[in-house]
Backbone as a ProteinNet text record, in pm:
[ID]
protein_1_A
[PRIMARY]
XXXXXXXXXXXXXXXXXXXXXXXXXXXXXXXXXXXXXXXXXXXXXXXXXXXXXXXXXXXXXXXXXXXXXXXXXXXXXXXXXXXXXXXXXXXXXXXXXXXXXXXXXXXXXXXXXXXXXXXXXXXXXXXXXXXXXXXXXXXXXXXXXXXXXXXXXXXXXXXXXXXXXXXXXXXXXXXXXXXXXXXXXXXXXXXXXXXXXXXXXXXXXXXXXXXXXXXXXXXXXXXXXXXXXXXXXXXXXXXXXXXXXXXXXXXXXX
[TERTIARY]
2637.6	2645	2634.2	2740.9	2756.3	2633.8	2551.7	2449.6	2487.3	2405.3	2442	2344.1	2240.3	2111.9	2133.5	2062.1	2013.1	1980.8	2009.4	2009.8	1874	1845.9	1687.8	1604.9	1531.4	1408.5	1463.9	1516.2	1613	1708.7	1750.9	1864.2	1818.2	1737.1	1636	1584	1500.1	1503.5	1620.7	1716.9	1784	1851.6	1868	1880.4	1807.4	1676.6	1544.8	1593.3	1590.7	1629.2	1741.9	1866.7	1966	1982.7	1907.4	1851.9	1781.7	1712.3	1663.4	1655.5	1816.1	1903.2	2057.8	2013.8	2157.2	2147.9	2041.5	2076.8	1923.8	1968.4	1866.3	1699.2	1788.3	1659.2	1590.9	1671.5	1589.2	1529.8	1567.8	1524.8	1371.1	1357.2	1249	1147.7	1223.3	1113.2	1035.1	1169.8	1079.4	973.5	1007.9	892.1	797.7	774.8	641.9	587	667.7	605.6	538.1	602.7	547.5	422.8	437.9	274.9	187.6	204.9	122.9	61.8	124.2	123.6	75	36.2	45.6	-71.1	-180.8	-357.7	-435.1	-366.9	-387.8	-248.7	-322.3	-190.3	-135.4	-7.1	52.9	163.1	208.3	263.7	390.6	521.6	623.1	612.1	595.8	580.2	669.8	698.1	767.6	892	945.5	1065.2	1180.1	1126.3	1220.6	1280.3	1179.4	1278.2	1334.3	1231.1	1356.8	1496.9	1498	1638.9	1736	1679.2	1755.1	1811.1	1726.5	1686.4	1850.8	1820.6	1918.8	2058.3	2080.6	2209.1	2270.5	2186.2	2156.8	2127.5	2162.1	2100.4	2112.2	2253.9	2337.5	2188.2	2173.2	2117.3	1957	1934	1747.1	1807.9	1751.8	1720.5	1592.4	1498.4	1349.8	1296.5	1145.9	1019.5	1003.1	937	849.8	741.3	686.8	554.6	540.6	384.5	322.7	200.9	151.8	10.7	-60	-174.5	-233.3	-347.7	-398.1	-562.3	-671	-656.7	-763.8	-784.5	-908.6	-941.2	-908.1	-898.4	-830.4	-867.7	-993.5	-956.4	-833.5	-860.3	-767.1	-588.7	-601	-452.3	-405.5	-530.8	-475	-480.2	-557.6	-560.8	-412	-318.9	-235.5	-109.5	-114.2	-10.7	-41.1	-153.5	-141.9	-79.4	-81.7	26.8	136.1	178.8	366.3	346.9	229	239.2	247.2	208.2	175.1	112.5	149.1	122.9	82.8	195.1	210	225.2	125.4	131.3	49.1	83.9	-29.2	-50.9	-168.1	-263.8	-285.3	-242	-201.1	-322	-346.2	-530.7	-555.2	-456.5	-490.9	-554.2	-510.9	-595.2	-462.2	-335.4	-216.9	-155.8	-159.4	-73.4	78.6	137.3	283.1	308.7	423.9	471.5	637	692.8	874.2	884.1	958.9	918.6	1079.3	1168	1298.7	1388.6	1389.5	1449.9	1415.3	1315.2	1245.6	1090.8	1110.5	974.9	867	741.6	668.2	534.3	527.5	354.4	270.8	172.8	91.9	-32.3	-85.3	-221.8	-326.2	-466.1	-516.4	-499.3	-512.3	-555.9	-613.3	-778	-914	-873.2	-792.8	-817.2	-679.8	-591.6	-520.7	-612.3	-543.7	-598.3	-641.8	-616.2	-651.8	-729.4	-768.9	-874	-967.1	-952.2	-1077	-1180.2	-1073.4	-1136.6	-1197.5	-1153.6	-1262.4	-1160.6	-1009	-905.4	-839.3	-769.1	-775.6	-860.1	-860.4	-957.7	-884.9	-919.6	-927.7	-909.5	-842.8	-846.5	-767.2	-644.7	-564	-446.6	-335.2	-208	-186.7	-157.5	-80.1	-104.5	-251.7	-317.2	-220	-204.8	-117.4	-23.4	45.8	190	108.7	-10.5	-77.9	-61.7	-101.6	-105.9	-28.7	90.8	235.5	223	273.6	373.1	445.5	548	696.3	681.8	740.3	781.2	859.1	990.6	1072.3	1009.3	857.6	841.1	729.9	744.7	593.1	642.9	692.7	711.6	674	663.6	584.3	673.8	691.9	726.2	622.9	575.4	444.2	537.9	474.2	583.8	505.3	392.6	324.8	379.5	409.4	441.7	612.9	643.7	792.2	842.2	791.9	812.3	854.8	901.8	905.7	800	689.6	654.3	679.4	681.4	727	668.7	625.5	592.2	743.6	644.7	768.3	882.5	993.9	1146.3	1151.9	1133.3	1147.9	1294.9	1361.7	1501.5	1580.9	1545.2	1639.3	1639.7	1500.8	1461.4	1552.3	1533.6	1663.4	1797.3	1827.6	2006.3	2005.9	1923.4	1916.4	1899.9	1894	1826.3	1707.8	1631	1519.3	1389	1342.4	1215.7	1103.2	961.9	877.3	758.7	659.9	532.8	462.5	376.1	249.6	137.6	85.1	-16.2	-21.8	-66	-59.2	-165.2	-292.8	-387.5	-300.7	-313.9	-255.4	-361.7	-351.4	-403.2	-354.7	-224.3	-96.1	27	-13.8	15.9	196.5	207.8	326.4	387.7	342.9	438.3	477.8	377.7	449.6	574.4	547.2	622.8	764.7	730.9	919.8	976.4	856.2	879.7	977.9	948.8	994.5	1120.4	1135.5	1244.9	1361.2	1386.5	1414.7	1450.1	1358.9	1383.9	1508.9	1493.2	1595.5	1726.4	1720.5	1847.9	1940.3	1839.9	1898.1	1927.5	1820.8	1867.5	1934.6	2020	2084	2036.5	1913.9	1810.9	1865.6	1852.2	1932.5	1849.1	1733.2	1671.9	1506.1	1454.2	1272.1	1207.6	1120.4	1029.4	931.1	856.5	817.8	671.3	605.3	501.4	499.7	633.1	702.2	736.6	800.3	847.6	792.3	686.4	545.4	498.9	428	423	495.5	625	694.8	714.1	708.5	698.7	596.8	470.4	351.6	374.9	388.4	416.1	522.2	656.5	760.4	684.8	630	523.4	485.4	393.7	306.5	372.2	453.7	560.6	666.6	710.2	822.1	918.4	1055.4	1117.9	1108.3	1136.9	1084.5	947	848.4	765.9	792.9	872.8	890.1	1001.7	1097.8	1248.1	1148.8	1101.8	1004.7	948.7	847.1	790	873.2	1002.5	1089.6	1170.2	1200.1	1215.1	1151.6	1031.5	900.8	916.9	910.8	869.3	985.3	1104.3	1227.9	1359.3	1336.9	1434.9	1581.2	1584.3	1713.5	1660.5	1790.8	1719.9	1806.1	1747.1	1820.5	1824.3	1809.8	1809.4	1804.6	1879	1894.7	1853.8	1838.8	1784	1823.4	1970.1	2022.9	1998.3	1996	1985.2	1807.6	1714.2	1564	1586.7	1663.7	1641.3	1690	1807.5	1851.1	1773	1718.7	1581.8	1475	1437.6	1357.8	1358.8	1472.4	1512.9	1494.1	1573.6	1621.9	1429.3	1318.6	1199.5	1164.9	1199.4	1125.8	1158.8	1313.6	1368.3	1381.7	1256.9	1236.9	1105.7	1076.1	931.3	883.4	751.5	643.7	579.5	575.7	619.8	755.3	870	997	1037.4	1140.3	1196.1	1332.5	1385.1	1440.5	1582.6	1685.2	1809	1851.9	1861.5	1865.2	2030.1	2089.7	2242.2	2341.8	2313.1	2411.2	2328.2	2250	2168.3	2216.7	2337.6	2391.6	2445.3	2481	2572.7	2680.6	2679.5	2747.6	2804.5
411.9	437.3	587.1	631	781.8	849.5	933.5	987.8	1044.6	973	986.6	1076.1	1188.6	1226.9	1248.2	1191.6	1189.1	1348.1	1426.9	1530.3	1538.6	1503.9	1570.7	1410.2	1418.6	1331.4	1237.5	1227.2	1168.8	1071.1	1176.1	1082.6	978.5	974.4	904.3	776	827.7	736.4	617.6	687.4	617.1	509.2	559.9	450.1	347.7	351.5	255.9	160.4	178.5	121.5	53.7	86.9	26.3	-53.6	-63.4	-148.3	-266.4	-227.7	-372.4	-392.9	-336.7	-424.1	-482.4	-455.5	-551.7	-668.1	-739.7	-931.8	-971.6	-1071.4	-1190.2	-1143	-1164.8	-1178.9	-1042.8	-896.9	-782.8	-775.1	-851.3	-832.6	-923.8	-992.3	-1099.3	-1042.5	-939.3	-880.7	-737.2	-747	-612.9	-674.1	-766.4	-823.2	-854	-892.7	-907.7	-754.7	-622.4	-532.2	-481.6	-493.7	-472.7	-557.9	-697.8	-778.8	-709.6	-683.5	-612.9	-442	-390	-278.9	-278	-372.3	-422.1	-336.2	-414.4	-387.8	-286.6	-263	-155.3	-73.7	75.9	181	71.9	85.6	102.8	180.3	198.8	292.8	237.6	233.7	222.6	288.4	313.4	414.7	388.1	542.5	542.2	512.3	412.7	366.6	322.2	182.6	187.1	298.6	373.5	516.7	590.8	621.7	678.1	648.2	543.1	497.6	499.8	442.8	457.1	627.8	701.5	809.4	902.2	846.7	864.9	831.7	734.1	610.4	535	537.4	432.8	334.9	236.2	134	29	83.2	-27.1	3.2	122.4	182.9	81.2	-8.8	-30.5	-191.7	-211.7	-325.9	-337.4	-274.8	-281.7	-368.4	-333.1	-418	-311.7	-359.8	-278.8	-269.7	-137.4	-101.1	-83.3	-146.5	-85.8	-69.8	33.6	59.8	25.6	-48.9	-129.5	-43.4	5.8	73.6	-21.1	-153.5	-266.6	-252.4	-374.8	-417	-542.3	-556.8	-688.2	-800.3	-868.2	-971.3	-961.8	-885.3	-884.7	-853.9	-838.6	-837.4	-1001.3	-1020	-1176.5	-1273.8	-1234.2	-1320.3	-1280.1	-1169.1	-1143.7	-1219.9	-1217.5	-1262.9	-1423.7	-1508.9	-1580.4	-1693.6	-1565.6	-1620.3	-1636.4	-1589.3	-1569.9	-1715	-1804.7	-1891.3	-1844.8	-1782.4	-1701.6	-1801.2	-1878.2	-1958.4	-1893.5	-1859.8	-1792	-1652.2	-1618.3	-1488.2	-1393.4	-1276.1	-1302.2	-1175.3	-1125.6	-1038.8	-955	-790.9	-724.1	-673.8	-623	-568.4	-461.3	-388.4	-271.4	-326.2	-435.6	-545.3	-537	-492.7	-510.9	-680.6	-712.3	-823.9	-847.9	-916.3	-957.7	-1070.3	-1062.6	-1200.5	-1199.5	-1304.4	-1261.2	-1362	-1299.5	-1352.3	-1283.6	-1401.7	-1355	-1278.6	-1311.1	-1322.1	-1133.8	-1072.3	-924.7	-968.4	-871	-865.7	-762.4	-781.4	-681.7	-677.3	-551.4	-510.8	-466.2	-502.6	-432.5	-420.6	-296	-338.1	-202.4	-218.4	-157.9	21.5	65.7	225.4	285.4	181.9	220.4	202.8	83.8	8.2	151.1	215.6	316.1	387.5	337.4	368.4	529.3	635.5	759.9	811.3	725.8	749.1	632.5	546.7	453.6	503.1	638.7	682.8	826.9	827.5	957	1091.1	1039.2	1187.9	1243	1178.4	1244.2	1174.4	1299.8	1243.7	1211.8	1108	994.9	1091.8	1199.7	1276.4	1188.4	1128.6	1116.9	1023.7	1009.2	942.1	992.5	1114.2	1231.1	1262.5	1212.4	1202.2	1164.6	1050.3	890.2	972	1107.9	1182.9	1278	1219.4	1287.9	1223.2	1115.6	1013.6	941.6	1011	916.4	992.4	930.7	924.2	1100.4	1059.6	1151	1149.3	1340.5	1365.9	1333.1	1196.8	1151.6	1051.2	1005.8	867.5	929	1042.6	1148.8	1099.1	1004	997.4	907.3	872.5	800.3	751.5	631.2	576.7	529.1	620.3	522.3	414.4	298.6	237	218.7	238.6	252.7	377.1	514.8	599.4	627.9	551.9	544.5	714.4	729.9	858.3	888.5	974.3	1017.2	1124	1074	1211.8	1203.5	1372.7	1361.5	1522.4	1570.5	1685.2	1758.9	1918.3	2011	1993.1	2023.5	2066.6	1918.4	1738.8	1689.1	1639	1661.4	1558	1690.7	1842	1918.3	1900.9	1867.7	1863	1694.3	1634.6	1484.6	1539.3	1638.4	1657.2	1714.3	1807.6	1857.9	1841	1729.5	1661.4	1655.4	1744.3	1823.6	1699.5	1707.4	1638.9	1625.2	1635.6	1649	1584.6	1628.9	1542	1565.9	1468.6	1495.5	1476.4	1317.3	1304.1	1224.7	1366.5	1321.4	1232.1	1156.4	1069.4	961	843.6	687.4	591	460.8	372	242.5	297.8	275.6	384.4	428.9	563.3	496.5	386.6	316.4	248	211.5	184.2	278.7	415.4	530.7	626.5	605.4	673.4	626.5	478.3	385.3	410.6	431.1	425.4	621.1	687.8	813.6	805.9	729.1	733.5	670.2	569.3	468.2	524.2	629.4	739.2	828.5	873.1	988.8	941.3	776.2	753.8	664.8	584.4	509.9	612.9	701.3	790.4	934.6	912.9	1089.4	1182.8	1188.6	1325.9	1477	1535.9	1666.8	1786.6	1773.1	1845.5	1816.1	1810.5	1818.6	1941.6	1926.9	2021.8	2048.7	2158.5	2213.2	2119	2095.5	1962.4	1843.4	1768.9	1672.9	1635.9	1777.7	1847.6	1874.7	1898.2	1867.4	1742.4	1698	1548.8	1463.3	1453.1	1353.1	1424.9	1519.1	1566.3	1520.7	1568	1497	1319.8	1313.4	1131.7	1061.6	1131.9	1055.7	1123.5	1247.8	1241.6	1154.4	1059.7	920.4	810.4	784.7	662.3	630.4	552.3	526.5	494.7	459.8	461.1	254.9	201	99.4	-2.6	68	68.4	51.6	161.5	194.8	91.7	84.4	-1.5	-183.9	-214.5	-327.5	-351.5	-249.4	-241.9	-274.4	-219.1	-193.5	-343.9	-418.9	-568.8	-633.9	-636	-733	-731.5	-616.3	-573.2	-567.5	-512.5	-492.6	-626.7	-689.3	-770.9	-677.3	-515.8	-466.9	-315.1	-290.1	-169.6	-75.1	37.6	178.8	310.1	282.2	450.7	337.5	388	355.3	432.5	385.9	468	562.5	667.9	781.8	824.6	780.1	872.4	871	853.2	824.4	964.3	957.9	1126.1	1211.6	1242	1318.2	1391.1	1303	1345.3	1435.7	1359.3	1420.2	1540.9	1566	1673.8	1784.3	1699.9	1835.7	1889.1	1816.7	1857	1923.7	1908	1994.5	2109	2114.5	2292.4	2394.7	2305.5	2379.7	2446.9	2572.4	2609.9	2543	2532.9	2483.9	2583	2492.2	2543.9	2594.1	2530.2	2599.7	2469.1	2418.9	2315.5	2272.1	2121.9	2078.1	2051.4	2082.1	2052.5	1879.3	1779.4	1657.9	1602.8	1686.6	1596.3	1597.4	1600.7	1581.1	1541.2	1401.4	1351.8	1177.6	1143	1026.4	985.5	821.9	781.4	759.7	707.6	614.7	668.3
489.5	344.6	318.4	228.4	191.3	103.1	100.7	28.9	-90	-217.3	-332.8	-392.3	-397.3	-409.3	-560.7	-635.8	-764	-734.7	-867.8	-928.3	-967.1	-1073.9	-1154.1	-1144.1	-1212.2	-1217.6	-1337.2	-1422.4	-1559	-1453.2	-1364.6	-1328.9	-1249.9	-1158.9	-1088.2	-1171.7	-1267.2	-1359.3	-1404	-1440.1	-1476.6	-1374.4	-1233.9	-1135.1	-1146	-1112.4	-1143	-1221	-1381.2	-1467.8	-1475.7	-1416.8	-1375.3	-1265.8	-1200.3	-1060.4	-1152	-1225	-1299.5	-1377.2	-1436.8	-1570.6	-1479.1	-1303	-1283.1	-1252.2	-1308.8	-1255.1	-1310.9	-1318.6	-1357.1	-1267.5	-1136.3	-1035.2	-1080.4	-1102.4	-1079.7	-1256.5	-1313.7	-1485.6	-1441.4	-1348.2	-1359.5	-1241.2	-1152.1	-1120.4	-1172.1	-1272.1	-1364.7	-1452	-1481.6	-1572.6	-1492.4	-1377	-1330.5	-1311.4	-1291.8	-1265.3	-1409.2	-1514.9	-1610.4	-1673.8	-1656.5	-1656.5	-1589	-1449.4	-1361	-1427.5	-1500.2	-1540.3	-1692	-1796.7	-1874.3	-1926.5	-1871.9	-1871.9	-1776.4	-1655.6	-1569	-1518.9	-1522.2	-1499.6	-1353.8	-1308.2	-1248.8	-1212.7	-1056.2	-977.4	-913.3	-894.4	-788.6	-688.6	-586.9	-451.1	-338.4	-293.7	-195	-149.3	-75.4	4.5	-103.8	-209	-304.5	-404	-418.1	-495.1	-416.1	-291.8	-177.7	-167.6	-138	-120.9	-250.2	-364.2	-443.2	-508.3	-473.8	-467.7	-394.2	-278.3	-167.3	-193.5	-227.8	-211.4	-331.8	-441.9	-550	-562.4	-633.1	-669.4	-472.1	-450.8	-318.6	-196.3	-197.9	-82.5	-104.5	-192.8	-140.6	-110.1	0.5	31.9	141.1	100.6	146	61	86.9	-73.6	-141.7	-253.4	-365.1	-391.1	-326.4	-291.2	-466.5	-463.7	-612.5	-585.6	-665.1	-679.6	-792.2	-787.1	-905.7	-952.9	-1080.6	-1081.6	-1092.2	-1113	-1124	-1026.2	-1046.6	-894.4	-881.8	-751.7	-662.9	-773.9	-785.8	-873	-1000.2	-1082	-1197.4	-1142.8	-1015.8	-977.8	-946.7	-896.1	-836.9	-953.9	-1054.4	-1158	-1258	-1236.9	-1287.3	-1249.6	-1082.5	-1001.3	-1024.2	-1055.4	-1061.2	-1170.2	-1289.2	-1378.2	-1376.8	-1232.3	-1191.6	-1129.8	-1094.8	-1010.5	-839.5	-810.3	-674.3	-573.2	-498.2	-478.5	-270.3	-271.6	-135.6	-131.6	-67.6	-39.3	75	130.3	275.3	244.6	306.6	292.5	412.4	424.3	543.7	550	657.7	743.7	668.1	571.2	461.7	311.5	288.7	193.1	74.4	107.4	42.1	35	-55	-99.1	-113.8	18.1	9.8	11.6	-145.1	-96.8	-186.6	-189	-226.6	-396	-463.6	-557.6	-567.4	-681.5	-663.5	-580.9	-499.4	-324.9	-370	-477.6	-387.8	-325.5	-209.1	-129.2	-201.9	-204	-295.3	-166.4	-180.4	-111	-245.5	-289.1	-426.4	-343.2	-383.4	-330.2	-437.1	-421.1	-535.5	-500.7	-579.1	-593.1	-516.4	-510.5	-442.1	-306.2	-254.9	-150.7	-56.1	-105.4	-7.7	78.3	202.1	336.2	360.3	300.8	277.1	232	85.6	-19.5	61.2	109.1	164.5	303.9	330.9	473.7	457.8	342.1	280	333.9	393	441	330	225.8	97.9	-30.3	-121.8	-216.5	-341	-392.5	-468	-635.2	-688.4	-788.6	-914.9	-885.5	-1024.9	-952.8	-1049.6	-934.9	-799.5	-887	-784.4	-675.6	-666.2	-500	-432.7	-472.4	-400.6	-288.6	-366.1	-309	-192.3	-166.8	-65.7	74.1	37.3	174.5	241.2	228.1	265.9	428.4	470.7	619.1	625.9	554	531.3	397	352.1	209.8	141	197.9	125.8	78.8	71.5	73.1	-52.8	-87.7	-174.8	-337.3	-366.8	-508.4	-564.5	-658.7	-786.8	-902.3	-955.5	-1044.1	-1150.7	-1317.3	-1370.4	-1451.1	-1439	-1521.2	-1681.3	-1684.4	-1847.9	-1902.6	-1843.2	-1897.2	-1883.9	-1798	-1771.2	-1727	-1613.8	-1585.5	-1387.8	-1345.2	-1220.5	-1205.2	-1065.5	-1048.7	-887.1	-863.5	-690	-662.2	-531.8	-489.7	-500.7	-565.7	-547.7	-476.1	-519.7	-441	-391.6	-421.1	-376.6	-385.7	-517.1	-472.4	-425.2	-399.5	-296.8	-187.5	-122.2	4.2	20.6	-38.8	-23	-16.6	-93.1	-113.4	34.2	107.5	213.5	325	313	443	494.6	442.1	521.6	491.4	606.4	584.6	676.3	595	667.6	674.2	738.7	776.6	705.5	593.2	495.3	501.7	603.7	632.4	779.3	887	1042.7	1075.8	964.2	1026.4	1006.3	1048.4	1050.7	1117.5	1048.8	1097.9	1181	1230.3	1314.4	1350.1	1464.8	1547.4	1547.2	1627.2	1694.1	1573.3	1487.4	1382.4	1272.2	1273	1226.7	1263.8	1435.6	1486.9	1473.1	1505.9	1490.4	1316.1	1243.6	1049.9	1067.7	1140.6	1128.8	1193.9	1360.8	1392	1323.4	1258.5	1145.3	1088.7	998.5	830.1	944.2	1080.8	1098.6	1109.2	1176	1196.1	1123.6	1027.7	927.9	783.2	807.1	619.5	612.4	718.7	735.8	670	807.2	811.3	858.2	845.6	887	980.1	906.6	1006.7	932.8	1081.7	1042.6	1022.8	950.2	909.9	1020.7	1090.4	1176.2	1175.8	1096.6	1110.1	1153	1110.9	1147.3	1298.3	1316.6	1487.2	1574.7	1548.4	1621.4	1655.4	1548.3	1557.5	1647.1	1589.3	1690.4	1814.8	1878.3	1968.8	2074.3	1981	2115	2093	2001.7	2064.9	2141.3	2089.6	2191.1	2373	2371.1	2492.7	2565.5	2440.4	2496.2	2465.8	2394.5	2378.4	2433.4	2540.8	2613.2	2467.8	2534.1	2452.4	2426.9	2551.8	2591	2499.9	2464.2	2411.6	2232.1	2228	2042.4	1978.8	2080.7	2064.3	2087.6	2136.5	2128.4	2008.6	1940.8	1835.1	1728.6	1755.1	1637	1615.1	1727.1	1678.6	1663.4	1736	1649.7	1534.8	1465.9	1318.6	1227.6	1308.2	1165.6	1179.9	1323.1	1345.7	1402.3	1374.5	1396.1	1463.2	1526.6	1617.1	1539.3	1535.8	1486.1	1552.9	1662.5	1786.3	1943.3	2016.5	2145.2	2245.3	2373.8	2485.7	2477.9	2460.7	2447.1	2373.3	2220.1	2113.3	2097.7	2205.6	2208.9	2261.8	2402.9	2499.9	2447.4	2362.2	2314.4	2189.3	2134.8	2077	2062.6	2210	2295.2	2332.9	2387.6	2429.7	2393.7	2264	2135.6	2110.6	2050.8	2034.7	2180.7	2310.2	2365.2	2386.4	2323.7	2340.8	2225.9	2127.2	1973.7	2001.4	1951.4	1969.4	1872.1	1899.2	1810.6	1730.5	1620.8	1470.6	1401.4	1450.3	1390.4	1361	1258.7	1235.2	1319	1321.6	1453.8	1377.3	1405.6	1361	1478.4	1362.1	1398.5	1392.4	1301.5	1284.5	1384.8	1524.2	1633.1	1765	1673.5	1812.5	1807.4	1705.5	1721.9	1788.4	1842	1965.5	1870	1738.4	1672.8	1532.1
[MASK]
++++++++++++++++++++++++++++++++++++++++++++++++++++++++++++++++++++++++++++++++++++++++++++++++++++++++++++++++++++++++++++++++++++++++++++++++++++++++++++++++++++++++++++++++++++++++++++++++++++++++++++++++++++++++++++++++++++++++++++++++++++++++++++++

């Protein structure tokens, strides 16, 4: 899919909104986001604006991360007015379950794995654009205030390819690492940011490739980098100095 990068923060918006004014199913999962958002602020985060961000409306077919400010009871007592019948509960204390063939992760404010470990602090939304993975994933949807927020230069650093590392603690080393290789080869990345380049550096170190390509069907069902385009990789990070950023767009097989 050809890269469509939303211009300003309006225009962004306006994708969103057009994503769920195109069908029944996405009008009915806007309305649950808005029940959810009703009585406590809520947040869109990350991957779904990414992409749409990226591609438009065609480009998301992930879940929809939300961030709730209640606490856990009053979420479940919310969801339970959708009739929530099924739903499973990940070791971060995030709630998934599919509700009009969309997948949703919600989980509370308090309960983000960053602010719970005392590595960033707990100030306002905007924290939230602290504790991501990767800076394409640093943005914010409020849906009470109906607004975009995202760290500086974020939809240039999208038109650009460029992308980098925001928060190197994790509470899954091996499923971060496959979440980065994924972002390089599924979202035509162009080049990493010298934090980033580091990072994946000392880990493809300790990670066979064997190892990550395993991880990556357990978890996604589909593979997106192969043994070659793993070494070529590789490579490329070990003949970058450390601290300089890594030019990525001629490490494809395909």
């Amino acid at each position: 899919m050809s890269m469509n990068v939303a211009k300003t923060h309006h225009a962004l918006k306006r994708r969103i909104d057009n994503f769920f004014a195109s069908g029944e199913e996405q009008r009915a999962a806007r309305a649950l986001i808005d029940a959810v958002a009703a009585q406590h602020r809520a947040w869109i985060f990350g991957g779904m604006l990414r992409d749409i961000g990226l591609f438009g409306g065609d480009g998301f077919t992930s879940d929809i991360d939300i961030v709730f400010a209640g606490e856990r009871e009053d979420l479940l007592h919310l969801l339970s007015r959708f009739h929530m019948e099924h739903f499973a509960t990940n070791k971060l204390g995030g709630i998934r379950f599919r509700y009009c063939s969309l997948d949703f992760d919600i989980w509370c404010l308090n309960d983000t794995w960053a602010f719970k470990e005392n590595i960033i602090p707990l100030r306002d939304a905007e924290s939230l654009l602290h504790t991501t993975l990767m800076s394409w994933d640093a943005v914010l949807y409020d849906v009470h205030r109906d607004e975009i927020l995202t760290t500086a230069n974020y939809l240039q650093n999208l038109k650009r390819g460029y992308l980098e590392l925001v928060l190197d603690a994790t509470p899954n080393e091996t499923g971060s690492v496959v979440k980065i290789l994924r972002t390089i080869y599924n979202k035509q990345v162009k080049t990493l940011g010298p934090f980033l380049g580091d990072f994946l550096h000392n880990a493809l170190l300790r990670y066979s490739y064997s190892t990550l390509h395993h991880y990556e069907l357990t978890h996604y069902d589909t593979s997106s980098f192969d043994d070659v385009e793993y070494n070529l990789l590789l490579n490329r990070l070990c003949e970058t100095e450390t601290g300089h950023s890594v030019d990525v767009t001629q490490l494809r097989t395909n």
